[in-house]
C-alpha positions as CSV (number, residue, x, y, z in Angstrom):
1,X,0.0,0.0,0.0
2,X,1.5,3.5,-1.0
3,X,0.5,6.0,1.7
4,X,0.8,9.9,1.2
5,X,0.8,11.6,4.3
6,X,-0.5,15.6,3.9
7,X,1.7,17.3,6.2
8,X,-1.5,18.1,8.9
9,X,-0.4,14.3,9.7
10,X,3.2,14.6,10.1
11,X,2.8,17.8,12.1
12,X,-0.2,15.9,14.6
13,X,2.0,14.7,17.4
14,X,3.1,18.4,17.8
15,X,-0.2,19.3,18.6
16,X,-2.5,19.7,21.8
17,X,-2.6,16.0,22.9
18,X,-5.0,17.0,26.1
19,X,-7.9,16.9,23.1
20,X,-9.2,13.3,22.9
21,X,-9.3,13.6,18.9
22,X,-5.7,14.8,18.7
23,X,-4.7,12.5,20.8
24,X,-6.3,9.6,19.0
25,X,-5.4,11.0,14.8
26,X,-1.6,11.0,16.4
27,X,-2.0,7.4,17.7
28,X,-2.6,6.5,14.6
29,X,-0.4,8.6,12.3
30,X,2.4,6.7,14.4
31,X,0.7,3.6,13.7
32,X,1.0,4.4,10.1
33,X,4.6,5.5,10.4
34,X,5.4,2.2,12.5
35,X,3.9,0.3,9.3
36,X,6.5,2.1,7.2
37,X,9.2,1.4,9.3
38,X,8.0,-2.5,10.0
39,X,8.0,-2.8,5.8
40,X,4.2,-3.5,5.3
41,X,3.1,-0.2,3.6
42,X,5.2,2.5,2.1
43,X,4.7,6.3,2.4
44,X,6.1,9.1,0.0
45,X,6.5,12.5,-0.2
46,X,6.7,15.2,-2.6
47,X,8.2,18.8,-3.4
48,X,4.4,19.6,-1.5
49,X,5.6,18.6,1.5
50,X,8.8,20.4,1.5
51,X,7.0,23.8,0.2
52,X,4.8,23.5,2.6
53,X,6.8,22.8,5.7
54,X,9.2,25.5,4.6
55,X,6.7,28.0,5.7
56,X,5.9,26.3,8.9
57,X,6.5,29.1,11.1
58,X,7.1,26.9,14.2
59,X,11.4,25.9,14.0
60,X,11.5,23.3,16.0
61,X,8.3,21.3,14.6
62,X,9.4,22.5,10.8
63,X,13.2,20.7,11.5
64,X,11.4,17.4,13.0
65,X,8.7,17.0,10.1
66,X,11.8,17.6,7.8
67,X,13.5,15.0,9.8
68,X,10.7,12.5,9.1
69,X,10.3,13.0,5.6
70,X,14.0,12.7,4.8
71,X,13.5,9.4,5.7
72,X,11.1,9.1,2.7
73,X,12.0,8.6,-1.1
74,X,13.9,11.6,-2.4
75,X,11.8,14.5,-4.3
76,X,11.5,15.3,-8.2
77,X,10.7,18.1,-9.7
78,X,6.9,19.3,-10.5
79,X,6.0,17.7,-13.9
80,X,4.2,20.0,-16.3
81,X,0.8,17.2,-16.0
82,X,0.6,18.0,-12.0
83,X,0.5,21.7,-12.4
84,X,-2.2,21.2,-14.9
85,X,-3.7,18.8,-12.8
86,X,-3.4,21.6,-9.3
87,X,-4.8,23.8,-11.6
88,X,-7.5,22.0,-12.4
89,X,-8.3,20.8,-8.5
90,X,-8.0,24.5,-7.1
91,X,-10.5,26.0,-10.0
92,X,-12.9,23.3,-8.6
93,X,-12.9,24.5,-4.8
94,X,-9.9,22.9,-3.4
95,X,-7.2,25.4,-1.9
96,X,-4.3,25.4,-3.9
97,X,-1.9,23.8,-1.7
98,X,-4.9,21.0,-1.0
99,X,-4.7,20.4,-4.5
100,X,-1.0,20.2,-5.0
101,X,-0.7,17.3,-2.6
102,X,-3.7,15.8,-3.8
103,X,-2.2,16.5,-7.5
104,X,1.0,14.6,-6.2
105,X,-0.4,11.6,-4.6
106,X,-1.9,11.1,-7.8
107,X,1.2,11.4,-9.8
108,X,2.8,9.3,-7.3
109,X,0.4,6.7,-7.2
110,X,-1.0,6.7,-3.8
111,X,-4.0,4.1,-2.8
112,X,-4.6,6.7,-0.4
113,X,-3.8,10.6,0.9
114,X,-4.1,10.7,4.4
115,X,-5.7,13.6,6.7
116,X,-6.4,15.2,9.3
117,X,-8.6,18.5,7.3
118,X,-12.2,17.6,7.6
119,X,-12.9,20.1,5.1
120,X,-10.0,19.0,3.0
121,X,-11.4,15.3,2.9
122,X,-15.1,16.2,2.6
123,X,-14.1,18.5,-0.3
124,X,-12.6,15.6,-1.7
125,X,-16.0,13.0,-1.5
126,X,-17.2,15.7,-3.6
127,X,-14.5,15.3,-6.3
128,X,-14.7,11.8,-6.7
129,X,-15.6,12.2,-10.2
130,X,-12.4,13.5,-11.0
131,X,-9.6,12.1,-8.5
132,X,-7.8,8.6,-8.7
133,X,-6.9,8.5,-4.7
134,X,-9.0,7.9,-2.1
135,X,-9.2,10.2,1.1
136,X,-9.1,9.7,4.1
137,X,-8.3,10.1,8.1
138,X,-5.3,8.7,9.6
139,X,-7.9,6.9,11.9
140,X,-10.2,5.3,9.2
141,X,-6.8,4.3,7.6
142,X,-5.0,2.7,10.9
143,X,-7.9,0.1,11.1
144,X,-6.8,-0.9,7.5
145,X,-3.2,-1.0,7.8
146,X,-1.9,-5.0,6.9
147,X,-0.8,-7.1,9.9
């Protein structure tokens, strides 16, 4: 199973965990990251995540999610087909850096782009006419991960 992580899920276990859902999406981001380091699924990352955590303006959180995903496959540049692709997504609702991770997971061949934006996924269930990945939370996905 190919897994890409939006960076909401790599930046989880940085947030509040005194709030039972936090507590829970980070239990299970981990879980997914545990799969990846056991060998049963394997997650990837693109330029998205690096733009993206490059404007994180917490340091310390910014220099661990860049730890983490230097673990991952190394990063290519944007081909012309995802820029058309973002451009498409965005003009039909999706914010533009929603759109260029989406836009990558489908270049990348994801199964699945993992999240913890409610309004990010639900956007998403109303695109399923014209996206190739499914969406969904890190908890939904956790139950799915292979033994």
């Amino acid at each position: 199973m190919r897994i890409y992580l939006d960076l909401c899920c790599l930046k989880r276990p940085f947030d509040d965990q005194t709030q039972p859902r936090i507590a829970v999406e980070t239990s299970a981001v981990l879980a997914i990251l545990q799969a990846m380091a056991d060998g049963r699924v394997q997650v990837i990352r693109s330029l998205a995540h690096d733009l993206e955590n490059s404007r994180n303006p917490d340091a310390r959180r910014a220099r661990a999610v860049d730890t983490w995903l230097n673990t991952l496959n190394p990063v290519e540049s944007t081909p012309r087909s995802v820029v058309e692709h973002v451009e498409r997504l965005a003009a039909s609702g999706l914010r533009v850096m929603d759109a260029y991770h989406l836009a990558w997971a489908e270049h990348m061949g994801a199964d699945v782009l993992v999240t913890t934006d409610d309004a990010f996924a639900s956007q998403c269930g109303r695109l399923g006419d014209i996206i190739r990945v499914r969406v969904m939370n890190p908890v939904a996905l956790a139950g799915e991960l292979p033994a």
